[in-house]
C-alpha positions as CSV (number, residue, x, y, z in Angstrom):
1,X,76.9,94.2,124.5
2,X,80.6,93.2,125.5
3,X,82.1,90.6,124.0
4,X,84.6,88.0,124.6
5,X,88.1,87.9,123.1
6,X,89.6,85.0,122.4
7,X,92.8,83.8,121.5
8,X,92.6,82.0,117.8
9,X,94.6,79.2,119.3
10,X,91.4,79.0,121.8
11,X,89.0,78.9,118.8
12,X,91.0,76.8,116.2
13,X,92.7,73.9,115.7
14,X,95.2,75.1,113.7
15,X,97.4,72.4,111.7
16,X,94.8,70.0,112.2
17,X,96.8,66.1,112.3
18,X,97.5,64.5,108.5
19,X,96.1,61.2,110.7
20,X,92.6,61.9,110.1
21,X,92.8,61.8,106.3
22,X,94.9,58.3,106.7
23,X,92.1,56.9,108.7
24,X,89.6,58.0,105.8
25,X,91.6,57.4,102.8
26,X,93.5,54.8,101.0
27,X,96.5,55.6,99.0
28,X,95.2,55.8,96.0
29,X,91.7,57.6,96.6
30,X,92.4,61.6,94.6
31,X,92.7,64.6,97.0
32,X,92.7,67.9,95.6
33,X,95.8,70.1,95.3
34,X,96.3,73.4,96.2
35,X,99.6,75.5,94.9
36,X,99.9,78.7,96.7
37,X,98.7,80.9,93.1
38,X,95.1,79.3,93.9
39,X,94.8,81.0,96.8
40,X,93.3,84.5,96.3
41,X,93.2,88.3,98.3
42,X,89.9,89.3,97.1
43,X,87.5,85.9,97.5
44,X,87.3,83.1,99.9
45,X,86.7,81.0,96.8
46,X,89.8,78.9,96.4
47,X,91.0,77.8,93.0
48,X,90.4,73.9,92.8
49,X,92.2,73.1,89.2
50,X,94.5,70.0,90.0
51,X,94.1,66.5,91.7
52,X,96.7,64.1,93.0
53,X,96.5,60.4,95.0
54,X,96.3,60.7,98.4
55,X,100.3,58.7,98.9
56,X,101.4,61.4,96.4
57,X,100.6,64.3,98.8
58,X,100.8,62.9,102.7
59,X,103.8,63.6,102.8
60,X,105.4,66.8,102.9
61,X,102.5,68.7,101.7
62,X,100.3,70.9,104.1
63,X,97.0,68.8,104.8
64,X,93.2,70.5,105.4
65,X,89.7,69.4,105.0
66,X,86.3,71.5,104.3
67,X,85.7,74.3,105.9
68,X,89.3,75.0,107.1
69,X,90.6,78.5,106.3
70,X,94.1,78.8,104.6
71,X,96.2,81.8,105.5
72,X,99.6,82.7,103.4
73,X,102.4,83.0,106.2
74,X,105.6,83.5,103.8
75,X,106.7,87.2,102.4
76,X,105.1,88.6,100.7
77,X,102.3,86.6,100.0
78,X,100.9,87.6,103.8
79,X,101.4,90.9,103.2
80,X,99.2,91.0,99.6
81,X,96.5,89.4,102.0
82,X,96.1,85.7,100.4
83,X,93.5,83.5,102.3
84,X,90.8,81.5,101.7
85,X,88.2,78.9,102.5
86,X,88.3,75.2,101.6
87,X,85.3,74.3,99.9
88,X,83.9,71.4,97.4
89,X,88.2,69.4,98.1
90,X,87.9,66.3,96.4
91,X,87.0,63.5,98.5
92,X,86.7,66.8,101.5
93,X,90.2,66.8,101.7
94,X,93.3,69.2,100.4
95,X,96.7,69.2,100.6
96,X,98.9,72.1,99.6
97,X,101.7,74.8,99.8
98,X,103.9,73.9,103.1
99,X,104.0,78.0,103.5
100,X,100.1,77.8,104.3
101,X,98.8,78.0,108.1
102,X,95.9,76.1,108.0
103,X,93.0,77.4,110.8
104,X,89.8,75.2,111.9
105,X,87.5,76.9,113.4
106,X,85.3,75.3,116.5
107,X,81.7,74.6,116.5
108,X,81.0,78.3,117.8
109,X,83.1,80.2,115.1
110,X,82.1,80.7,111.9
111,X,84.4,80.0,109.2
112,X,83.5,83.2,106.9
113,X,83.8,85.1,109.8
114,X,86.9,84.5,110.5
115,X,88.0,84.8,107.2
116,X,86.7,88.2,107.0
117,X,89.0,88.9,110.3
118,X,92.0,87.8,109.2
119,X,91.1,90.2,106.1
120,X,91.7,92.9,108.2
121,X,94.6,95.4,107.0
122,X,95.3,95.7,110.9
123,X,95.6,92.4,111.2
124,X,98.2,92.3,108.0
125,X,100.4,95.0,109.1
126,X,100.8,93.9,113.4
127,X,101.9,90.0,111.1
128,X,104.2,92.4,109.3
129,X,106.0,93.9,112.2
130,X,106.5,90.8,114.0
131,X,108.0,88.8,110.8
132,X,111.3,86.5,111.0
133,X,114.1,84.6,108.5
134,X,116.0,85.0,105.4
135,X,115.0,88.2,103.1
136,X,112.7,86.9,101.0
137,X,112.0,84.4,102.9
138,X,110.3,86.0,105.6
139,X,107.1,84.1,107.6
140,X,104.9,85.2,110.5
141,X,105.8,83.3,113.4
142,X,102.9,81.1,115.0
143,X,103.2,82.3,118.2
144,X,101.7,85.6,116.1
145,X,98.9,83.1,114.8
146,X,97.9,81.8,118.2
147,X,98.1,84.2,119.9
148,X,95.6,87.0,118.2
149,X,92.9,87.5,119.9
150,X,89.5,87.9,117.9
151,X,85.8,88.9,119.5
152,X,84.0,86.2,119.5
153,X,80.3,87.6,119.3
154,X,77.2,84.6,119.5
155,X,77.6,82.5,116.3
156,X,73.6,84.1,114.9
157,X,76.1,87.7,115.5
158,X,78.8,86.2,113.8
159,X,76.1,85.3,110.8
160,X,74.3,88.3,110.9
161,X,78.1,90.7,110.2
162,X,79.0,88.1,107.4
163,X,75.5,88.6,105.8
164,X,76.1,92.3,106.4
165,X,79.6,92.0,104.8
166,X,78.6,89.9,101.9
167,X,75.8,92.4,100.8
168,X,78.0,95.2,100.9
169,X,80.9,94.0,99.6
170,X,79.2,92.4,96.5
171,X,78.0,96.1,96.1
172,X,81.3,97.5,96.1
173,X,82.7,94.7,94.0
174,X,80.4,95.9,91.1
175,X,81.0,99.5,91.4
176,X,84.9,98.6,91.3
177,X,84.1,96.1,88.5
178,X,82.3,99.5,86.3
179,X,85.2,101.5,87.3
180,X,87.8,99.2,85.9
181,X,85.7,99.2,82.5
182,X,85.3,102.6,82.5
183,X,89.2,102.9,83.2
184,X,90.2,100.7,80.3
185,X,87.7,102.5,78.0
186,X,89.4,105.4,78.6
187,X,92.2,103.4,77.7
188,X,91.9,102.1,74.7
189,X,90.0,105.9,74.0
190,X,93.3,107.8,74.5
191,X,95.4,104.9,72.5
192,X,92.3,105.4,69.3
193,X,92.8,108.8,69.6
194,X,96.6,109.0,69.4
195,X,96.1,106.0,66.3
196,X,93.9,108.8,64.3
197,X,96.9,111.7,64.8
198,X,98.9,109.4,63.3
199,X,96.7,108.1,60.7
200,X,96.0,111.3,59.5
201,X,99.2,112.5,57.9
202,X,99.6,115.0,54.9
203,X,102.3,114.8,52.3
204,X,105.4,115.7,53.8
205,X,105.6,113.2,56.7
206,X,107.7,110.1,56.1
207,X,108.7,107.1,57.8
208,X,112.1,106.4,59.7
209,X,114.1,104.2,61.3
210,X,114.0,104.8,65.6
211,X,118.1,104.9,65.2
212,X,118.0,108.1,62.4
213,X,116.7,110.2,64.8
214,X,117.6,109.2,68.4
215,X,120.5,107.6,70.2
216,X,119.6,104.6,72.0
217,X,121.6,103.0,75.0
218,X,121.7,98.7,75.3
219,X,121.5,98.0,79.2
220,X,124.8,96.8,80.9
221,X,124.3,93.3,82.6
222,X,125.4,93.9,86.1
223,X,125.5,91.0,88.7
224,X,122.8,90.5,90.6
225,X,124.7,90.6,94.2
226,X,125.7,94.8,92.8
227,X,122.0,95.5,93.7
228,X,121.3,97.2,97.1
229,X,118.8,98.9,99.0
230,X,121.9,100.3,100.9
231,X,123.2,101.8,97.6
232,X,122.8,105.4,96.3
233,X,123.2,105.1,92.7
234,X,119.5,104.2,90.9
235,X,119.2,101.6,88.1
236,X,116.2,100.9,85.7
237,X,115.8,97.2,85.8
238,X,112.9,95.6,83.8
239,X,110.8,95.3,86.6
240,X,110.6,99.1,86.3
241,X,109.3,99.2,83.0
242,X,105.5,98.8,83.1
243,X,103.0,99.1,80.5
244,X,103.0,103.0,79.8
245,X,103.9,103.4,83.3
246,X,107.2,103.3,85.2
247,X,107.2,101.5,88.6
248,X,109.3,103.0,91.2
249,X,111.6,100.9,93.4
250,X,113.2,101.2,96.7
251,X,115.4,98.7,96.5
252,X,117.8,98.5,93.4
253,X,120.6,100.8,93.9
254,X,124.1,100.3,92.8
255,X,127.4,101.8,94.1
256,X,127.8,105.4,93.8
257,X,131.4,104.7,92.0
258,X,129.3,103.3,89.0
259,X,127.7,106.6,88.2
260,X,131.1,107.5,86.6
261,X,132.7,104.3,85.7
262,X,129.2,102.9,83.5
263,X,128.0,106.9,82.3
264,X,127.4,105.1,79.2
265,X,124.8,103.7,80.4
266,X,123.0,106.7,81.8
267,X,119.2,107.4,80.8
268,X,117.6,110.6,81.9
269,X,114.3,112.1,82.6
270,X,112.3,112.2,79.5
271,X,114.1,109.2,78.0
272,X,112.1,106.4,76.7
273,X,113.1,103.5,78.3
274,X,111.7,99.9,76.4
275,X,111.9,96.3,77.9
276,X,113.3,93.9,76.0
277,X,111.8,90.9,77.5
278,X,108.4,90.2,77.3
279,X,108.4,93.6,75.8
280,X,104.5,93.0,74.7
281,X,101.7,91.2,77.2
282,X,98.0,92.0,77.2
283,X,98.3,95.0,78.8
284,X,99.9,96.5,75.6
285,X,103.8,98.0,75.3
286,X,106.2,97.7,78.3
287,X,107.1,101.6,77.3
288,X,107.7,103.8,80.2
289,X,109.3,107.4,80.6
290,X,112.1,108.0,82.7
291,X,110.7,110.2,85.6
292,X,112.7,112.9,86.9
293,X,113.6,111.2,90.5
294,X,115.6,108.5,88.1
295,X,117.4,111.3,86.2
296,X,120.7,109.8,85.8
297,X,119.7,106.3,86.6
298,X,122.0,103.5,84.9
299,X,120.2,101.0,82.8
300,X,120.0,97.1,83.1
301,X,120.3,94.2,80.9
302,X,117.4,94.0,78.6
303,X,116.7,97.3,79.0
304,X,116.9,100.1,76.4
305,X,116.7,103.8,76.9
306,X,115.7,105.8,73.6
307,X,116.7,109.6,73.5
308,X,115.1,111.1,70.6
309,X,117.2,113.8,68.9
310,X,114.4,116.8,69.5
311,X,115.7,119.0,66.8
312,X,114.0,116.0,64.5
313,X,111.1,115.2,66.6
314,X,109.7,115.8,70.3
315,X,110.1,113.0,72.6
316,X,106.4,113.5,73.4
317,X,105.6,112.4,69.5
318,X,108.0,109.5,69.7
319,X,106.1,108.8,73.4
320,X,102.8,109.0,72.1
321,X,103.4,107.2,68.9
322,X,105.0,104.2,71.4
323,X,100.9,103.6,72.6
324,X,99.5,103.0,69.1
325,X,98.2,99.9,67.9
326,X,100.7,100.5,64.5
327,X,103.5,100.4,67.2
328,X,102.0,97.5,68.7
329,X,101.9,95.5,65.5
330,X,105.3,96.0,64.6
331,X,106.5,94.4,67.8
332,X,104.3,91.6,67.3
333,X,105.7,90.8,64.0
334,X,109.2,91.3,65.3
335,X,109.2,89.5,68.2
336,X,110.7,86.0,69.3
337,X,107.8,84.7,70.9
338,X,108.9,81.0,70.7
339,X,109.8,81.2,74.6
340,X,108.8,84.7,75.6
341,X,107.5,87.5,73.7
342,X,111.1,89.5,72.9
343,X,112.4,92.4,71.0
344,X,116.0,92.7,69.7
345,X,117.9,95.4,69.7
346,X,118.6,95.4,66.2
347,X,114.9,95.0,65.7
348,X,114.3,98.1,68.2
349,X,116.7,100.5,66.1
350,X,114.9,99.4,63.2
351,X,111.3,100.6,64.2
352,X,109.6,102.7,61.8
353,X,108.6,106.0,63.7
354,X,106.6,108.0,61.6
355,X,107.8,112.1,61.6
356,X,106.0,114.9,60.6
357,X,107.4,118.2,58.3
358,X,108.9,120.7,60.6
359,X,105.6,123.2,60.2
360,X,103.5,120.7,61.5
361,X,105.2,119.3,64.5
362,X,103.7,122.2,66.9
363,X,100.1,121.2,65.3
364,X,100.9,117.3,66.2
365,X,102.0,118.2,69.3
366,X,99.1,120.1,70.5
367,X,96.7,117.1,69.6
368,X,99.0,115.1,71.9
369,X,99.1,117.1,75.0
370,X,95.2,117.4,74.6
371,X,94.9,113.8,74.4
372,X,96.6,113.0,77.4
373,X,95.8,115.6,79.7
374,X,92.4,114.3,79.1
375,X,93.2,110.5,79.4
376,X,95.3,111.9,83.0
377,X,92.0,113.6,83.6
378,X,89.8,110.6,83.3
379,X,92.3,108.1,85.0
380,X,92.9,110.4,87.8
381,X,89.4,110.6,88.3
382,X,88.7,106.9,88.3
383,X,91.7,105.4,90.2
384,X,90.7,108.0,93.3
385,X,87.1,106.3,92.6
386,X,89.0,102.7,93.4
387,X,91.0,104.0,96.5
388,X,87.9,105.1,97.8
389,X,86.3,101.9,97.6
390,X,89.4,100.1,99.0
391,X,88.9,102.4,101.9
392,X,85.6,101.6,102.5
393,X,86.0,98.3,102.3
394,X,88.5,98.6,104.8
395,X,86.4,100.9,107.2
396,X,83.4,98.2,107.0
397,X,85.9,95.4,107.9
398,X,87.1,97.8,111.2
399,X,83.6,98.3,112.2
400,X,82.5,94.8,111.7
401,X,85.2,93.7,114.2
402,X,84.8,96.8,116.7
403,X,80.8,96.6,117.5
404,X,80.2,99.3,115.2
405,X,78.5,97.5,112.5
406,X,74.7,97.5,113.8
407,X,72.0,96.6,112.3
408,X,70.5,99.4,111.0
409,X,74.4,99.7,109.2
């Protein structure tokens, strides 16, 4: 059966008029409040925590009612796919983020169903392309917004694919929700494991300070307008320093000239690198290795790049040891948390790294490498689990908006 496509300007009122709350509401009756962090990629369920008077709001603030849909049009909140769908406002009415385009659909659309099309990765990516201002400050034009064109299928249609959607999304949500368990089991598994290697130590093994057997490099504070994507020269900032993981990124580089003028500064592959801000959230450690692509990297302010002396002890020990919960508590107690959760670098030099005896070192180190090539086994095997489900999740959403989704689907 064919059906019609319809521009959303043809099927919504989008920026529906601030006058209909005035005619409704008195200035001191409570609206609710929407910030853009309440508005979420994964639910239509928007977060309702805060409440203000009507005059406080009706001003510069975006206005919508129940039922409207709420899309993100500012960078890169678009592109991380935050919408949702007004529900239970105070009063039935909302006011919010000015960077939200607010959609209403018509009698003959359904509100959920739209939502779920403007879910659409497609639909993300052509916003993308056609973006416009300031870096940073980027926003999808609304000629982009009115002029999509959506199939417009009869509104029992429009129910039946959102039922369809719901069911199997909610089944795909609880697979995803299992495999995130089993992913932090494994987890906290591997960081047990590496706890009991070094637990267990024999007489001979002693306890020293991180600066007696490794040489550790202070980040340099560089300005903030030395940072490029047009540079060649990579830098480790702490936004690259995640929890046991190190987060590529495309766009700080500074000047090749650097490379020679701040070699002090240099990490390499295999260092340990260790933020100094906020060096402990939830997650665990903010201890990363240098990979190989940032070999020769310079380091950043609040940043500190440990290279162990290997002669004393492996770096993959001193890696290891980095994920226990002993190196764990030692932070806590060390750090400043009366703003943010910090670490010194007199505090960092200080940190008690247990090393074993020379004859056991090849012993310790096998454990090691057994315990993570199984923990790389077991995450491997689990985050291709969630890509798979983003995938179909995505496929579902294609066919739901290209006929494909039949019944008997």
């Amino acid at each position: 059966m064919e059906v019609d496509l319809m521009r959303l300007a043809d099927c919504c009122t989008i920026k529906p008029p601030k006058s209909e709350a005035r005619k409704k509401l008195s200035s001191n009756d409570w609206v609710s409040f929407v910030p853009m962090a309440n508005l979420g990629t994964i639910t239509p369920k928007i977060e309702l925590t805060s409440t203000r008077k009507f005059s406080e709001v009706s001003g510069s603030y975006t206005y919508f009612s129940d039922g409207d849909v709420l899309l993100a049009k500012i960078t890169p909140c678009f592109e991380n796919g935050k919408l949702g769908i007004a529900d239970g406002l105070e009063n039935g009415v909302g006011f919010g983020s000015s960077e939200f385009v607010v959609l209403r659909p018509q009698s003959f659309l359904d509100p959920k169903y739209l939502y779920y099309f403007l879910s659409q990765p497609g639909f993300r990516k052509a916003g993308e392309r056609v973006m416009s201002g300031a870096v940073g400050h980027k926003r999808v034009p609304k000629e982009f917004i009115e002029d999509t064109k959506l199939p417009v299928p009869s509104l029992d249609e429009q129910k039946r694919i959102v039922t369809t959607l719901d069911e199997a999304f909610a089944d795909i949500d609880k697979v995803r929700a299992l495999t995130q368990r089993n992913l932090e089991n494994a987890r906290k598994l591997f960081e047990s494991s590496l706890q009991e290697v070094f637990s267990c130590k024999s007489e001979g093994w002693e306890l020293r300070p991180l600066d007696s057997l490794s040489s550790i490099i202070n980040g340099y504070a560089f300005k903030s307008g030395e940072f490029s994507s047009s540079n060649e020269l990579r830098a480790i900032k702490i936004t690259n320093v995640g929890v046991y993981n190190f987060i590529e990124d495309s766009k700080s580089y500074l000047p090749s000239e650097f490379s020679e003028k701040y070699h002090r500064y240099k990490a390499y592959a295999g260092d340990v690198i260790v933020a100094l801000t906020r060096t402990i959230i939830s997650g665990g450690l903010k201890v990363a290795v240098v990979p190989n692509s940032y070999n020769g990297a310079l380091v950043n302010q609040r940043v500190a790049a440990v290279r162990v002396n290997e002669n004393v002890m492996p770096k993959e020990l001193l890696q290891a040891f980095m994920s226990t919960k002993t190196a764990i508590k030692y932070v806590k107690s060390n750090v400043n948390e009366l703003m943010q959760p910090n670490l010194s670098i007199k505090d960092l030099k200080q940190f008690p790294i247990p090393v074993p005896p020379k004859e056991e070192v090849r012993t310790v180190l096998s454990q090691v490498n057994a315990i993570r090539d199984a923990k790389q086994s077991l995450t491997s095997i689990y985050a291709s689990k969630l890509e798979l489900l983003e995938e179909l999740k995505k496929s579902l959403l294609q066919k739901a908006f290209t006929g494909e989704l039949t019944k008997a689907a």
